[in-house]
N, C-alpha and C positions, 0 to 999 in steps of 0.2 A: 022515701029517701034512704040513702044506703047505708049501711052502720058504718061509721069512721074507722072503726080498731075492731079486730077477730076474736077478740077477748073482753067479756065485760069487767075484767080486772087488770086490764092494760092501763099500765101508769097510776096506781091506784097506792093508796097510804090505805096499810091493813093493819087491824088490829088479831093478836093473836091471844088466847089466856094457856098457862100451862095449869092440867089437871091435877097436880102434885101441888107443886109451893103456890100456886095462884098467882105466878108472875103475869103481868102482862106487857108485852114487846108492841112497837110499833116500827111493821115492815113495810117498803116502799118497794112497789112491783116498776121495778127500770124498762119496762119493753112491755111491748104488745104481745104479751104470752101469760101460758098456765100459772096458777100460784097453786101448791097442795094446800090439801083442807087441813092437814097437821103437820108440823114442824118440830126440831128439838126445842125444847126450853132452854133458852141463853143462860140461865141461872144453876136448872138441873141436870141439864139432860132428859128429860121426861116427856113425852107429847104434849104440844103443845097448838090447842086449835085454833082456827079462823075464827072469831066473836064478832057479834055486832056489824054483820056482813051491809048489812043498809046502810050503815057509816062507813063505810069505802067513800074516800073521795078522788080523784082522777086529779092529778097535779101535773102537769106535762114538765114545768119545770122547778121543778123541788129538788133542791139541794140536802138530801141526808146532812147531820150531824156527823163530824168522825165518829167514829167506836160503835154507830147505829149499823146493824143489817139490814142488806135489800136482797130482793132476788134478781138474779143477772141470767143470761143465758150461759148452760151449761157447754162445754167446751168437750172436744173430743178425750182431750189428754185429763181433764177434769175430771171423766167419767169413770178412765181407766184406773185415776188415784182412788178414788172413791172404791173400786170394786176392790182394787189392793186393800185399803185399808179393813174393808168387809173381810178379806181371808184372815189379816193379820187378828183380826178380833175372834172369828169364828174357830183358829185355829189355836188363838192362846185361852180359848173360852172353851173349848172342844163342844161348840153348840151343833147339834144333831149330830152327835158322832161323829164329826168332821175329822179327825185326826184318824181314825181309823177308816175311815170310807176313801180318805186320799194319800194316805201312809207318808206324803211327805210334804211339805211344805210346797215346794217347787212343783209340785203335780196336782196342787190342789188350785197353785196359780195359775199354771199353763191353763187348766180346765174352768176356773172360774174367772178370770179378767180376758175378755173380749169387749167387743163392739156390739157382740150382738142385740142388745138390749137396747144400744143407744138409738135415740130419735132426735133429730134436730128442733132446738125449739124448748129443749130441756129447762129446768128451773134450777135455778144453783143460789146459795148464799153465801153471799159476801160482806166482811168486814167494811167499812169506809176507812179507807184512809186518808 
């Protein structure tokens, strides 16, 4: 018989724990795609993994809570903000010499926010509204 979904975490309610404060989140995977094995902690910021993977349950039609995070498919222009926001960090953080290896802000964008990296199919998180 043929698998129904290309994902065994398609449409799935996950739980995640963060290794810092021991929050734990519960994500809802909206599509038949990837979820990462770690995540930010909604609380800290800190990595936050995938737990109790055999408790995944598949809900096709599960309505999140406002204020809850799902992951959604990532978006072209999504990807782009995302890489911006990686310069604007790297560059007020001068993480690996960044400020000296691209002398300016504007050349460290042009060189670091493309497409290239993106893949359709991507995992993105989202607020409920």
């Amino acid at each position: 018989m043929p698998q129904k979904y290309q994902h065994v975490e398609a449409f799935c309610i996950m739980k995640y724990q963060c290794e810092k404060c021991e929050h734990i989140e519960v994500l809802w995977n909206s599509r038949d795609g990837v979820t990462p094995f770690v995540i930010g902690c909604v609380e800290c910021g800190k990595p936050a993994r995938h737990i109790e993977w055999r408790s995944d349950r598949r809900v096709l039609d599960y309505v999140p809570p406002k204020g809850s995070r799902i992951f959604v498919t990532m978006t072209e222009e999504e990807y782009l903000k995302s890489q911006i926001k990686q310069v604007e960090h790297f560059w007020k953080n001068d993480v690996h010499d960044f400020r000296s290896i691209y002398k300016t802000k504007s050349k460290a964008t042009k060189a670091f926010v493309t497409l290239e990296g993106f893949t359709e199919g991507m995992p993105n998180i989202k607020i409920v509204e």
